[in-house]
PyMOL CGO cylinders between C-alpha atoms (Angstrom):
from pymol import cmd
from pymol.cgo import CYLINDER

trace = [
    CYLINDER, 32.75, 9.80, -7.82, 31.57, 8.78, -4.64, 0.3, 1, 1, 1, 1, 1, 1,
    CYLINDER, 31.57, 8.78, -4.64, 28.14, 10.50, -3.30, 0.3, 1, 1, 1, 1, 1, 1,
    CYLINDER, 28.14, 10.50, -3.30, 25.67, 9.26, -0.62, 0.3, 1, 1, 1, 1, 1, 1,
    CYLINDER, 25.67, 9.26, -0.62, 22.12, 9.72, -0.98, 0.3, 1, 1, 1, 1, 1, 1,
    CYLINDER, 22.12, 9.72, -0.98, 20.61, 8.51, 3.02, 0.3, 1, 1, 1, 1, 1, 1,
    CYLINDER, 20.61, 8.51, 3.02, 16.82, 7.26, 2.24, 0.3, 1, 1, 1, 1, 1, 1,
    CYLINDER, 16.82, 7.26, 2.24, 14.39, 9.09, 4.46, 0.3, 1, 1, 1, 1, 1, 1,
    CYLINDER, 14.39, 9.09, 4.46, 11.95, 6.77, 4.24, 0.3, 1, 1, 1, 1, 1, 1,
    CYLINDER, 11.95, 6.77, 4.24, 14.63, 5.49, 7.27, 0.3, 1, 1, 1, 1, 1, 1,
    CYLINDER, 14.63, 5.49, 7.27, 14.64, 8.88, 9.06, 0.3, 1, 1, 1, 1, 1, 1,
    CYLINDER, 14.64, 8.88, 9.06, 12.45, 9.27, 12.66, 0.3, 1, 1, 1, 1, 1, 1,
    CYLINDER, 12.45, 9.27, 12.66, 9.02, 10.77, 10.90, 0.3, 1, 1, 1, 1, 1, 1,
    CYLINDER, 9.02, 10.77, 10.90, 8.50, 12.43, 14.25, 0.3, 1, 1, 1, 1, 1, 1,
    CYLINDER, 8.50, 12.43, 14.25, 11.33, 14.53, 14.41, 0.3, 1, 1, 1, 1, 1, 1,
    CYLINDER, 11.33, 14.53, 14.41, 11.79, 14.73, 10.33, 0.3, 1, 1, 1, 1, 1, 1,
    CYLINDER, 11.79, 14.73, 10.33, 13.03, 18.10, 10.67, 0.3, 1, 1, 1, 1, 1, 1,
    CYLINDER, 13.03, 18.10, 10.67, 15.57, 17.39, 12.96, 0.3, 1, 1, 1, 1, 1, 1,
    CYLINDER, 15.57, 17.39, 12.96, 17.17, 14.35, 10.92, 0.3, 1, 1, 1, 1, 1, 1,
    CYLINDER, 17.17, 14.35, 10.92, 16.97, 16.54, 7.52, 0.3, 1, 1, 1, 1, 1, 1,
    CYLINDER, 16.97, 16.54, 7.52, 19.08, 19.07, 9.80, 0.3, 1, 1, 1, 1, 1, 1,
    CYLINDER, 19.08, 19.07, 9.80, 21.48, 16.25, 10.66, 0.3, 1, 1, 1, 1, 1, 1,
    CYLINDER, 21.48, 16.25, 10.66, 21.93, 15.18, 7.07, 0.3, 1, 1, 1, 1, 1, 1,
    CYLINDER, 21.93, 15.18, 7.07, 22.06, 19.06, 6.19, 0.3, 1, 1, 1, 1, 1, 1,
    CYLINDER, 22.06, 19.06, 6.19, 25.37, 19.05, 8.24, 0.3, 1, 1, 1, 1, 1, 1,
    CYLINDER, 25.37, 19.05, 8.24, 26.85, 15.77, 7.00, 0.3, 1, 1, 1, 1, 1, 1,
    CYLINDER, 26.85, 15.77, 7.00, 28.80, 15.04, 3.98, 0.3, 1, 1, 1, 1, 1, 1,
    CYLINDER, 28.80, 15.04, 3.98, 25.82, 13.70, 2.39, 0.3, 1, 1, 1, 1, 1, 1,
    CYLINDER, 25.82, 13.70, 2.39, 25.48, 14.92, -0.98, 0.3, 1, 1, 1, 1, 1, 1,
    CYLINDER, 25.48, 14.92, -0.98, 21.79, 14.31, -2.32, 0.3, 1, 1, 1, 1, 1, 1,
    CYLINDER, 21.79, 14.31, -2.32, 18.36, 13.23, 0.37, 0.3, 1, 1, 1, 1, 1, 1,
    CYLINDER, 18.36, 13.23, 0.37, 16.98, 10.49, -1.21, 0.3, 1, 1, 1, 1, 1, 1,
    CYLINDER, 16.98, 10.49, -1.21, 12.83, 10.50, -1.14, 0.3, 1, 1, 1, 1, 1, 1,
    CYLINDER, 12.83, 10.50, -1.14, 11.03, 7.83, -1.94, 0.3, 1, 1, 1, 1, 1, 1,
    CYLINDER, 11.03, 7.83, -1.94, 7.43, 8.38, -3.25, 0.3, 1, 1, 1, 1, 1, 1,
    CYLINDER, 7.43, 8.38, -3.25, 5.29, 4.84, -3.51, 0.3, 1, 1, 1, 1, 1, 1,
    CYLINDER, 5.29, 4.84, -3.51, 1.74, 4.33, -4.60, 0.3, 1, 1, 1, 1, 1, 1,
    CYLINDER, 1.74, 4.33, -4.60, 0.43, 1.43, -2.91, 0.3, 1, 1, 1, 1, 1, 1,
    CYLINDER, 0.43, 1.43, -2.91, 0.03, -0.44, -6.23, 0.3, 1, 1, 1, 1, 1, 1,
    CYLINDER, 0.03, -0.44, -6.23, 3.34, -0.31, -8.29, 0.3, 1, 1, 1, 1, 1, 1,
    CYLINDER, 3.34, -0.31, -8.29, 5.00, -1.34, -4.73, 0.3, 1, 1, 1, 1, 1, 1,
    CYLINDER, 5.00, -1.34, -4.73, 3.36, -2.60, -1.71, 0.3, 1, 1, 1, 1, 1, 1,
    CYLINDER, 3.36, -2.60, -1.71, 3.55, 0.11, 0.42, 0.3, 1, 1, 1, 1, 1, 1,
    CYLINDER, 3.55, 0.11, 0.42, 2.57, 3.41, 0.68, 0.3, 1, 1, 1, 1, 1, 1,
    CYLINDER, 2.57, 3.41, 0.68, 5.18, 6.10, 1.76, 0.3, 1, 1, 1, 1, 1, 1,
    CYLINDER, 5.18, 6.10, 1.76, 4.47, 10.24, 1.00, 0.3, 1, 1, 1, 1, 1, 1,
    CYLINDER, 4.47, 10.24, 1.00, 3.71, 12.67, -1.87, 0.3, 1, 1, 1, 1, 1, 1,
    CYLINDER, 3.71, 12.67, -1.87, 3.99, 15.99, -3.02, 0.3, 1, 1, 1, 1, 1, 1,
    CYLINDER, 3.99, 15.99, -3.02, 3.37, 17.75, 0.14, 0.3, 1, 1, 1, 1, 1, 1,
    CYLINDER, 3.37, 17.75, 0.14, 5.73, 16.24, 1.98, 0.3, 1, 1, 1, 1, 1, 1,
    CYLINDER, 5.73, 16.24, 1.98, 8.31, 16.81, -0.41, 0.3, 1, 1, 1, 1, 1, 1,
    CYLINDER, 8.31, 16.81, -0.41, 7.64, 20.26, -0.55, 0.3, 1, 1, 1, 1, 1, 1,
    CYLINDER, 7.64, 20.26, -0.55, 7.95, 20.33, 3.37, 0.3, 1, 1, 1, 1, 1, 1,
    CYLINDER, 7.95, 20.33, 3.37, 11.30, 18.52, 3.36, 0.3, 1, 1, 1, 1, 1, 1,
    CYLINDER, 11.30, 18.52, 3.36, 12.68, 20.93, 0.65, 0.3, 1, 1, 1, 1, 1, 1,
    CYLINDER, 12.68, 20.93, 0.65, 11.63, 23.48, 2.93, 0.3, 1, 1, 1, 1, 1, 1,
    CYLINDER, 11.63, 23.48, 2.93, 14.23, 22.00, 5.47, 0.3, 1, 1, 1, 1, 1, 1,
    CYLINDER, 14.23, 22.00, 5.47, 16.98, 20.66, 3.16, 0.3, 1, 1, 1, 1, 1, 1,
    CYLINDER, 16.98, 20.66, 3.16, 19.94, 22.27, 1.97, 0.3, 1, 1, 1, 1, 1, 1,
    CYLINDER, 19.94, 22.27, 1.97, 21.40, 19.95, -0.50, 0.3, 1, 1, 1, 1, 1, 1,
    CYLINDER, 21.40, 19.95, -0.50, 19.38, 18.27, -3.52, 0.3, 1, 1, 1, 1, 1, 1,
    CYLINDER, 19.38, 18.27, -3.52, 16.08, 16.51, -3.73, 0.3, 1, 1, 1, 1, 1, 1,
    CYLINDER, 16.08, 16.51, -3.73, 16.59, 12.50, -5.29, 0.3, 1, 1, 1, 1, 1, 1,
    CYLINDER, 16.59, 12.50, -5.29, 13.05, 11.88, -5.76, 0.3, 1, 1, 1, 1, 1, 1,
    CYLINDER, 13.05, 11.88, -5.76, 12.47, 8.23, -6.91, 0.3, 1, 1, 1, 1, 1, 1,
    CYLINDER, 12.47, 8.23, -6.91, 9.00, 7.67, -7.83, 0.3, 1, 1, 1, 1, 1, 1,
    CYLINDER, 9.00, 7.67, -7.83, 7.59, 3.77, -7.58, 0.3, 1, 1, 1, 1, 1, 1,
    CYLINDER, 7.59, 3.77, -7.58, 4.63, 5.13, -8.83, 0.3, 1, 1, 1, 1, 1, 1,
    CYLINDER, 4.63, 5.13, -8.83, 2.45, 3.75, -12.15, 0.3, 1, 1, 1, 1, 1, 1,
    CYLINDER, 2.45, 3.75, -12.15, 2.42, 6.11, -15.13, 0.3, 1, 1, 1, 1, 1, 1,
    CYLINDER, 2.42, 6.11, -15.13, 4.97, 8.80, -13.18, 0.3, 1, 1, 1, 1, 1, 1,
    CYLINDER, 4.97, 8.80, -13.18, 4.62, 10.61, -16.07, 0.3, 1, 1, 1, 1, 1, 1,
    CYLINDER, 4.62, 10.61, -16.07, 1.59, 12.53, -14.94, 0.3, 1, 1, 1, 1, 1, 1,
    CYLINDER, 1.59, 12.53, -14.94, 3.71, 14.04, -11.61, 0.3, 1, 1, 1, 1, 1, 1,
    CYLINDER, 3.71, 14.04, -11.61, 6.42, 15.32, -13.41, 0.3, 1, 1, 1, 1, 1, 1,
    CYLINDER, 6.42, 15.32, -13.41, 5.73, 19.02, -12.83, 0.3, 1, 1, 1, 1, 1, 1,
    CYLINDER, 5.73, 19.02, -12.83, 4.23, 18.30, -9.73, 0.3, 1, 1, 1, 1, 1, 1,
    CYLINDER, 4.23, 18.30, -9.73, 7.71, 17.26, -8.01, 0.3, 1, 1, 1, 1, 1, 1,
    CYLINDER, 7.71, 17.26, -8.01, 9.47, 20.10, -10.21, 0.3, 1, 1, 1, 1, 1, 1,
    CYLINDER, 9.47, 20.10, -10.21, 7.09, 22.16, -7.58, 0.3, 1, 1, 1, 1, 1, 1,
    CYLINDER, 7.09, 22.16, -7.58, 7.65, 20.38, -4.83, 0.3, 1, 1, 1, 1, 1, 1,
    CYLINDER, 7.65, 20.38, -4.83, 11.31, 20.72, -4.73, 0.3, 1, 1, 1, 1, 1, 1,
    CYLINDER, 11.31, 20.72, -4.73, 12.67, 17.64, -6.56, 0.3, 1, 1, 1, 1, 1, 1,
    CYLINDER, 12.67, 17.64, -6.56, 16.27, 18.14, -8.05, 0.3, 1, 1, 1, 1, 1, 1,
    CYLINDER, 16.27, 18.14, -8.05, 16.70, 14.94, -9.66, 0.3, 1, 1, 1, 1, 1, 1,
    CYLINDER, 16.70, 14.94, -9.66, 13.70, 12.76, -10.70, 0.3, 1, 1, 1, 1, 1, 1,
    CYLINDER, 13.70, 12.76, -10.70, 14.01, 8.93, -11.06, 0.3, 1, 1, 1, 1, 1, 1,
    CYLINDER, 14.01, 8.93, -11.06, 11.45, 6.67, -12.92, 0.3, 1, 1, 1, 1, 1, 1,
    CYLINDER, 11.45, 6.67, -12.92, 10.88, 2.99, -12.75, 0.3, 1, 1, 1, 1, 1, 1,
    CYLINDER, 10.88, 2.99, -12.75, 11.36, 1.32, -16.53, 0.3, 1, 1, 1, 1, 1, 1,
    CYLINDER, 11.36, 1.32, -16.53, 8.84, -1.09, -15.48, 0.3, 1, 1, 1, 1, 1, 1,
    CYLINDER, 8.84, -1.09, -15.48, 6.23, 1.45, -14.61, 0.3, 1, 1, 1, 1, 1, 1,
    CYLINDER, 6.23, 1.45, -14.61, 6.29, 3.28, -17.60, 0.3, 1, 1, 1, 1, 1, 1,
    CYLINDER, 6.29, 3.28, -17.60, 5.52, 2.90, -21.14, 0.3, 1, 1, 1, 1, 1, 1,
    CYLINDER, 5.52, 2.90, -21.14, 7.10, 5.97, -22.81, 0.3, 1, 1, 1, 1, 1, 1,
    CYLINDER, 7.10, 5.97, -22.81, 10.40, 6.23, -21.30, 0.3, 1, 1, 1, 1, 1, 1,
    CYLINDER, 10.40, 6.23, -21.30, 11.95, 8.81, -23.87, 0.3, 1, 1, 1, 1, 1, 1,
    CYLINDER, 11.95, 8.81, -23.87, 8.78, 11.25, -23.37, 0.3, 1, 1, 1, 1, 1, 1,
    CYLINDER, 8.78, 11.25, -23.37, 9.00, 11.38, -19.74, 0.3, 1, 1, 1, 1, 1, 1,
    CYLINDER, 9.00, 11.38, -19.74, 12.71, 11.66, -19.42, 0.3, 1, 1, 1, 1, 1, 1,
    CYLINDER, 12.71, 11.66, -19.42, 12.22, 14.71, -21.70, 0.3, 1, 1, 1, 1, 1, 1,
    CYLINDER, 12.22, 14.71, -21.70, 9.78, 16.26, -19.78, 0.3, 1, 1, 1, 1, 1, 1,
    CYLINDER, 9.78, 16.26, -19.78, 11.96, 16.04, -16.81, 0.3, 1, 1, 1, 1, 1, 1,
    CYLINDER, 11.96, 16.04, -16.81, 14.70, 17.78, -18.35, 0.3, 1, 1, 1, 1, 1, 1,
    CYLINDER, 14.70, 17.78, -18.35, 12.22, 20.55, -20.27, 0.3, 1, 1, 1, 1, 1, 1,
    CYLINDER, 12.22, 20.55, -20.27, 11.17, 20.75, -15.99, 0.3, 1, 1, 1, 1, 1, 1,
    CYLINDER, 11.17, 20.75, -15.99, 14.31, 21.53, -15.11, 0.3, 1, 1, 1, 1, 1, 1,
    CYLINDER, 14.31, 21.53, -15.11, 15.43, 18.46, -13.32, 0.3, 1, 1, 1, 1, 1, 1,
    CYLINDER, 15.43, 18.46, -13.32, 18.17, 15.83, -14.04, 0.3, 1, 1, 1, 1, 1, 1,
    CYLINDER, 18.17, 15.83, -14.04, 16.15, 12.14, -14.65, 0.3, 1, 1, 1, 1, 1, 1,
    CYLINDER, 16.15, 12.14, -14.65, 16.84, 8.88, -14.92, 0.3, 1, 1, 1, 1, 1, 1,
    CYLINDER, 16.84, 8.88, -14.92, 15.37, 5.48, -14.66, 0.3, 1, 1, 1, 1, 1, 1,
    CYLINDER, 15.37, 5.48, -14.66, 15.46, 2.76, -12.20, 0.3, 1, 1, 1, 1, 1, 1,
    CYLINDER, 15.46, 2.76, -12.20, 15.86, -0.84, -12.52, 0.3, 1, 1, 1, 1, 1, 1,
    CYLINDER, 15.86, -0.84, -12.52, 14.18, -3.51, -10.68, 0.3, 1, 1, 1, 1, 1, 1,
    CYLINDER, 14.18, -3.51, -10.68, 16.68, -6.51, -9.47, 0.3, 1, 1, 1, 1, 1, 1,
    CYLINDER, 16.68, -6.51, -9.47, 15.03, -8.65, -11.89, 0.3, 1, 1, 1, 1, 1, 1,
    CYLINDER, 15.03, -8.65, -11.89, 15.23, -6.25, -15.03, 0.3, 1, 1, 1, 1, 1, 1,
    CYLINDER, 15.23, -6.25, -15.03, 18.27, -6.68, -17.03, 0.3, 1, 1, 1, 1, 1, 1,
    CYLINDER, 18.27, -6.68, -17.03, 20.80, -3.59, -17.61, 0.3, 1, 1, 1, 1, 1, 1,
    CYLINDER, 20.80, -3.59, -17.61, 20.37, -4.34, -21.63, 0.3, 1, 1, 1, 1, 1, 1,
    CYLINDER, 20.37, -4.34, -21.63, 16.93, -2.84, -21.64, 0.3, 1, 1, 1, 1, 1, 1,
    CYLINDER, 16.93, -2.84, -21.64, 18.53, 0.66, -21.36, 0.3, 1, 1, 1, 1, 1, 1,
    CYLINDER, 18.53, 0.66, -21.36, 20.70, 0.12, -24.56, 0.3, 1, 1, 1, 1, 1, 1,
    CYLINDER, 20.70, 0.12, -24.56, 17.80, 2.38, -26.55, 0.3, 1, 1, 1, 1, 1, 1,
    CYLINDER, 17.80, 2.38, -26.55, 17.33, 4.71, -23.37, 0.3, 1, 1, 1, 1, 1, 1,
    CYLINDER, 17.33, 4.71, -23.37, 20.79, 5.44, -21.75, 0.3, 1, 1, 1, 1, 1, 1,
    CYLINDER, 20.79, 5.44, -21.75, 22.02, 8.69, -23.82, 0.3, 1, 1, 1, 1, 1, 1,
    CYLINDER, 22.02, 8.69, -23.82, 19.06, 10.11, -22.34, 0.3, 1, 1, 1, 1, 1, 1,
    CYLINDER, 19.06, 10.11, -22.34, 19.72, 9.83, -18.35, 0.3, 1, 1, 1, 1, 1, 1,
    CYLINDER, 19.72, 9.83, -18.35, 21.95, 11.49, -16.11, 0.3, 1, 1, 1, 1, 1, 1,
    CYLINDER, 21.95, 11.49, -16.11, 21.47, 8.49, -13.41, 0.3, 1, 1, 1, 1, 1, 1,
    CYLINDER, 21.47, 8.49, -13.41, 20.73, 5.29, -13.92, 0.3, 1, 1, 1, 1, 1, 1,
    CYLINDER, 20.73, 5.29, -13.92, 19.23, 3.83, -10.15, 0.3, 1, 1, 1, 1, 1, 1,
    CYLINDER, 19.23, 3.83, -10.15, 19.85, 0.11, -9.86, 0.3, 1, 1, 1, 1, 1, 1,
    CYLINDER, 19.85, 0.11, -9.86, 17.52, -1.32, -7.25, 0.3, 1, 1, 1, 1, 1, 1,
    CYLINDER, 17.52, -1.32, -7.25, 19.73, -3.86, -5.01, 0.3, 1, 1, 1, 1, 1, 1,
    CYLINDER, 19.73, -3.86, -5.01, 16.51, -5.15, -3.25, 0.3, 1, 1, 1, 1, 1, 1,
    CYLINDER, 16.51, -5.15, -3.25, 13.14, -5.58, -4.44, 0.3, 1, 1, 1, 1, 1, 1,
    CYLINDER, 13.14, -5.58, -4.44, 11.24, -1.77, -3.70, 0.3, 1, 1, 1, 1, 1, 1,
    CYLINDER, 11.24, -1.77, -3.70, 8.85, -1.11, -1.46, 0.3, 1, 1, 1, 1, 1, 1,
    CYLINDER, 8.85, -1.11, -1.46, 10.27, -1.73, 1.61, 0.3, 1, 1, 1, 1, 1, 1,
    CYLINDER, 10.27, -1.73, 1.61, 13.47, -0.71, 3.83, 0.3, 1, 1, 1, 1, 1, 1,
    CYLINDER, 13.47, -0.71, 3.83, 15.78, -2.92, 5.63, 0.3, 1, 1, 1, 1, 1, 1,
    CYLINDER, 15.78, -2.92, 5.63, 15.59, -6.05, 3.23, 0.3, 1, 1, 1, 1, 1, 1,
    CYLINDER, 15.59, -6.05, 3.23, 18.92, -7.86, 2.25, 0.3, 1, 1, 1, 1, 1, 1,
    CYLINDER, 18.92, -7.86, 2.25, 21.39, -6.68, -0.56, 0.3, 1, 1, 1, 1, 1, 1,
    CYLINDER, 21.39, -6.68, -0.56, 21.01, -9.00, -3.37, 0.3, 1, 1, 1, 1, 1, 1,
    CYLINDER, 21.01, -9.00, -3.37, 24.46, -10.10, -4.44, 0.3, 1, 1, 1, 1, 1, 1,
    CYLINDER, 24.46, -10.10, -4.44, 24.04, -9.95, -8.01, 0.3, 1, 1, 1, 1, 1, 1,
    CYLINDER, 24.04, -9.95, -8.01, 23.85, -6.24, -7.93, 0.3, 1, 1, 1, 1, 1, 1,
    CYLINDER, 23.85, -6.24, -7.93, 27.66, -6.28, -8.31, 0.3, 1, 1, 1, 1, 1, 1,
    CYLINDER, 27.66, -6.28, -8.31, 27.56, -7.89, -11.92, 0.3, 1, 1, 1, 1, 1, 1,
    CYLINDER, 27.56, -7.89, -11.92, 25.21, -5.24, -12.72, 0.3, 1, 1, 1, 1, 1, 1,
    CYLINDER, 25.21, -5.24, -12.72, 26.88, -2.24, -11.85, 0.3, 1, 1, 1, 1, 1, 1,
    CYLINDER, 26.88, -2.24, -11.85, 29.43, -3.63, -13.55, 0.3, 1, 1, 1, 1, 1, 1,
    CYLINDER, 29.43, -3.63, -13.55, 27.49, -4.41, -16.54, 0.3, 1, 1, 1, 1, 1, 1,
    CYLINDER, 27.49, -4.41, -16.54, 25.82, -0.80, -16.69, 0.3, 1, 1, 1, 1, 1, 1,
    CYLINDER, 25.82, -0.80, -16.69, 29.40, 0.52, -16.32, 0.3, 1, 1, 1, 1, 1, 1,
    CYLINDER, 29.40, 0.52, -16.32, 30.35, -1.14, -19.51, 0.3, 1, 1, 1, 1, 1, 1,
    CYLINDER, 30.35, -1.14, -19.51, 27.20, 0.45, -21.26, 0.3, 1, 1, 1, 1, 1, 1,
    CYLINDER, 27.20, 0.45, -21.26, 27.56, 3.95, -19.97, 0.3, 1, 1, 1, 1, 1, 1,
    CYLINDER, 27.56, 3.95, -19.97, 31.41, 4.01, -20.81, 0.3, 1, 1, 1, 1, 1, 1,
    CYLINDER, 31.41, 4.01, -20.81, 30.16, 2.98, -24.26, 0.3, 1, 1, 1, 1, 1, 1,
    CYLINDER, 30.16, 2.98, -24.26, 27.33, 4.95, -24.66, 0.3, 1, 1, 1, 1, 1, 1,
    CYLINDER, 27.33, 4.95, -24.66, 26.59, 7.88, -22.01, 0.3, 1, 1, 1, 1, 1, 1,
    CYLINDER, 26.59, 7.88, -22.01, 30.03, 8.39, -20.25, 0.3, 1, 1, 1, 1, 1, 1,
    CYLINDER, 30.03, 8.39, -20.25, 28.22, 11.46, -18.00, 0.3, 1, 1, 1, 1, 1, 1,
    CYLINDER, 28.22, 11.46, -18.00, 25.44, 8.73, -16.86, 0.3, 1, 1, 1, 1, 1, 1,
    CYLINDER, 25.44, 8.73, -16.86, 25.82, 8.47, -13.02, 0.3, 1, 1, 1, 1, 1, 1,
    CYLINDER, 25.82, 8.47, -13.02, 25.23, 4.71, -11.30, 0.3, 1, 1, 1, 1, 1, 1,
    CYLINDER, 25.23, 4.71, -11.30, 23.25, 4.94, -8.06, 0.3, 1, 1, 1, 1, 1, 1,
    CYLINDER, 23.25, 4.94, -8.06, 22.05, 1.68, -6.02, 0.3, 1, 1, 1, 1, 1, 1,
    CYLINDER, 22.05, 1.68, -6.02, 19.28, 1.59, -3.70, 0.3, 1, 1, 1, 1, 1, 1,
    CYLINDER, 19.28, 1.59, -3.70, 19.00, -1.45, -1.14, 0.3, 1, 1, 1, 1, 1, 1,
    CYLINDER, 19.00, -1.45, -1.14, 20.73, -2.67, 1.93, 0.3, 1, 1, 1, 1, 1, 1,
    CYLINDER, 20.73, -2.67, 1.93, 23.39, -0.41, 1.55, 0.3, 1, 1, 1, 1, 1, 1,
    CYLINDER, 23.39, -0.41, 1.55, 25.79, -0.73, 4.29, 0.3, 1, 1, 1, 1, 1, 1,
    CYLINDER, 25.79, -0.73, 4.29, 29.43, 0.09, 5.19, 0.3, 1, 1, 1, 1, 1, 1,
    CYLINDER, 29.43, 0.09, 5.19, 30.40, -3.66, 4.45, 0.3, 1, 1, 1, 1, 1, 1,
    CYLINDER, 30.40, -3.66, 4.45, 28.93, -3.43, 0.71, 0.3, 1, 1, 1, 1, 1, 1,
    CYLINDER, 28.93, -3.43, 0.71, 29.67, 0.21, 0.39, 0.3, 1, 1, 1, 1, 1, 1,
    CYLINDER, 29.67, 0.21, 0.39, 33.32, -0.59, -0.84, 0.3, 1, 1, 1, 1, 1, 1,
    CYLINDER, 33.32, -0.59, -0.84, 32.70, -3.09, -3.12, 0.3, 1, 1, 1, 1, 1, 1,
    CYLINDER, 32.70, -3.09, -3.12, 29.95, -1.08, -4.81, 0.3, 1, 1, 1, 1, 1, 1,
    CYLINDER, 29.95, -1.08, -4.81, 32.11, 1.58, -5.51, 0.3, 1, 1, 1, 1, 1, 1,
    CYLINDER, 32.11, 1.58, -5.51, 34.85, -0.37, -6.76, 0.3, 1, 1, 1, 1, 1, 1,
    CYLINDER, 34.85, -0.37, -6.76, 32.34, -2.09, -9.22, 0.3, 1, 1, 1, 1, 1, 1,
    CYLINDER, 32.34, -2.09, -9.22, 31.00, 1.31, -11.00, 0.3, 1, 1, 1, 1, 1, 1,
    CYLINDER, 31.00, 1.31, -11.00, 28.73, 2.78, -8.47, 0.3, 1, 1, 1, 1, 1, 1,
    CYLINDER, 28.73, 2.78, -8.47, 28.48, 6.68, -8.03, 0.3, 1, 1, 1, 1, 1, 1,
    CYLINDER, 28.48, 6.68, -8.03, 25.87, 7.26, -5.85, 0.3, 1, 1, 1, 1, 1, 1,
    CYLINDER, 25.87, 7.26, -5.85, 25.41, 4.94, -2.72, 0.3, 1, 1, 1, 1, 1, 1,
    CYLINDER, 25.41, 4.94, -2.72, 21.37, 5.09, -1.28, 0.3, 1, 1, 1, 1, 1, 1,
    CYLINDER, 21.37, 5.09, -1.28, 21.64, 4.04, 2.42, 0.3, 1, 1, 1, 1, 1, 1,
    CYLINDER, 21.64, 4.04, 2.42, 18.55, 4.23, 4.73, 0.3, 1, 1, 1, 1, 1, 1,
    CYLINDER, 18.55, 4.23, 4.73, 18.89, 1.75, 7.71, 0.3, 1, 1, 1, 1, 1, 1,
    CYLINDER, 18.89, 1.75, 7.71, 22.78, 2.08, 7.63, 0.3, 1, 1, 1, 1, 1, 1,
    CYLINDER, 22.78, 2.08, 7.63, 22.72, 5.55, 8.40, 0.3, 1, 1, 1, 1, 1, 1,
    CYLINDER, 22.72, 5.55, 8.40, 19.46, 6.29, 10.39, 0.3, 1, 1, 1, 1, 1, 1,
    CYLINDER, 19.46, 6.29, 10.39, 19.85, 3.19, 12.83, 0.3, 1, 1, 1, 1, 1, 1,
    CYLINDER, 19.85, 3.19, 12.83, 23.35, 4.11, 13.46, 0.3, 1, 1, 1, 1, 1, 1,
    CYLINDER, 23.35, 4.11, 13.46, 24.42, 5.39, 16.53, 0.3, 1, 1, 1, 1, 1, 1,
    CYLINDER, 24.42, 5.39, 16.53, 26.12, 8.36, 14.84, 0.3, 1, 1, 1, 1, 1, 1,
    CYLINDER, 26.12, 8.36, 14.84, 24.67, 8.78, 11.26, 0.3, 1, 1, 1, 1, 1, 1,
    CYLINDER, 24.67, 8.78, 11.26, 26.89, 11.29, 10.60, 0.3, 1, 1, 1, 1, 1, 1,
    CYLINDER, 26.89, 11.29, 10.60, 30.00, 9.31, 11.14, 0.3, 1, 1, 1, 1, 1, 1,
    CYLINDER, 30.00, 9.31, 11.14, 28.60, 6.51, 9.22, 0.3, 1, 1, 1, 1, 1, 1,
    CYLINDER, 28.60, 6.51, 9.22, 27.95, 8.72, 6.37, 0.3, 1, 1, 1, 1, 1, 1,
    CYLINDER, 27.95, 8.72, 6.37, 31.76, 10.16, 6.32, 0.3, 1, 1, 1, 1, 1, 1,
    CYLINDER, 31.76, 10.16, 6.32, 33.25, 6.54, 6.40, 0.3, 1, 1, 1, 1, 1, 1,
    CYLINDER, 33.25, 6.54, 6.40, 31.08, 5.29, 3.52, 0.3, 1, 1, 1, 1, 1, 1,
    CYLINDER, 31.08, 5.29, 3.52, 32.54, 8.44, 1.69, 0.3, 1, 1, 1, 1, 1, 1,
    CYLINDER, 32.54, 8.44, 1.69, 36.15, 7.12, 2.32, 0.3, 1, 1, 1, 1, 1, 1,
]
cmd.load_cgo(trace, "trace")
């Protein structure tokens, strides 16, 4: 499986609208939305009421990935606001098999997201229970840092476990995503390809979206 889920923390805030439109006629397959807190991550990006506005807009799912402390309390709250799939950080929260059931008693597919320096064998206990597993191929908070090489032996790694354990489990990677690393990714494991600066600083984002497809 190869989807692409362009970050719109990348996308021209000005004329948000107009890039959501874009990505609404590409062969993109999810939007990815990042949601940070200022304190989990250094940086402080939108909430719930932007999300809702971009679901107005958007035509194909909602990958909400919250680097947010305690995301269990927002769980409904981005069920309302549009979000289709729901992603939390395993370093963030404390009850991982509570909230991942409250996002599928919401109505959402969930998952949990790895930070580059959190090993894939902390999901051994957690993996039947996600649909995506989101490895994080920079450090979050940011966009436009440099791919960490050692995401490859991950995906690879989580491959392994999700063949073993949670076949359905879809790999997504979130981080300097580019049409150089796009291949390689995919050929390691990865299903679902996050890519923010590769597609939005393009000069056609659209083009760049249908070759990291291929």
């Amino acid at each position: 499986m190869k989807l692409i889920s362009p970050s719109l923390l990348s996308a021209d805030f000005g004329n948000l609208q107009r890039d959501i439109e874009m990505l609404n006629a590409s062969e993109c397959d999810w939007l990815h939305v990042d949601v940070m807190d200022g304190i989990f991550v250094p940086n402080i990006s939108f909430g719930q009421p932007i999300v809702k506005h971009i679901k107005k807009h958007a035509q194909k799912p909602l990958d909400v990935h919250l680097m947010i402390m305690d995301p269990g309390r927002y769980v409904q709250d981005f069920r309302d606001a549009g979000a289709a799939i729901l992603t939390i950080h395993y370093e963030a929260c404390h009850h991982h098999d509570r909230v991942l059931h409250a996002i599928h008693d919401a109505g959402m597919k969930g998952g949990v997201v790895l930070n580059p320096s959190s090993p894939v064998s902390l999901l051994e206990d957690i993996i039947q229970e996600c649909d995506v597993v989101l490895l994080m191929s920079v450090n979050p908070g940011f966009g436009g840092q440099k791919f960490i090489e050692n995401t490859y032996n991950k995906v690879r790694q989580l491959r392994a476990l999700c063949d073993r354990k949670n076949p359905q489990c879809l790999i997504e990677v979130d981080g300097g995503v580019n049409l150089q690393n796009a291949i390689k990714l995919f050929e390691a494991g990865a299903d679902v390809l996050v890519a923010g600066n590769a597609v939005f600083k393009s000069d056609d984002p659209a083009a760049t979206i249908h070759q990291m497809k291929q």
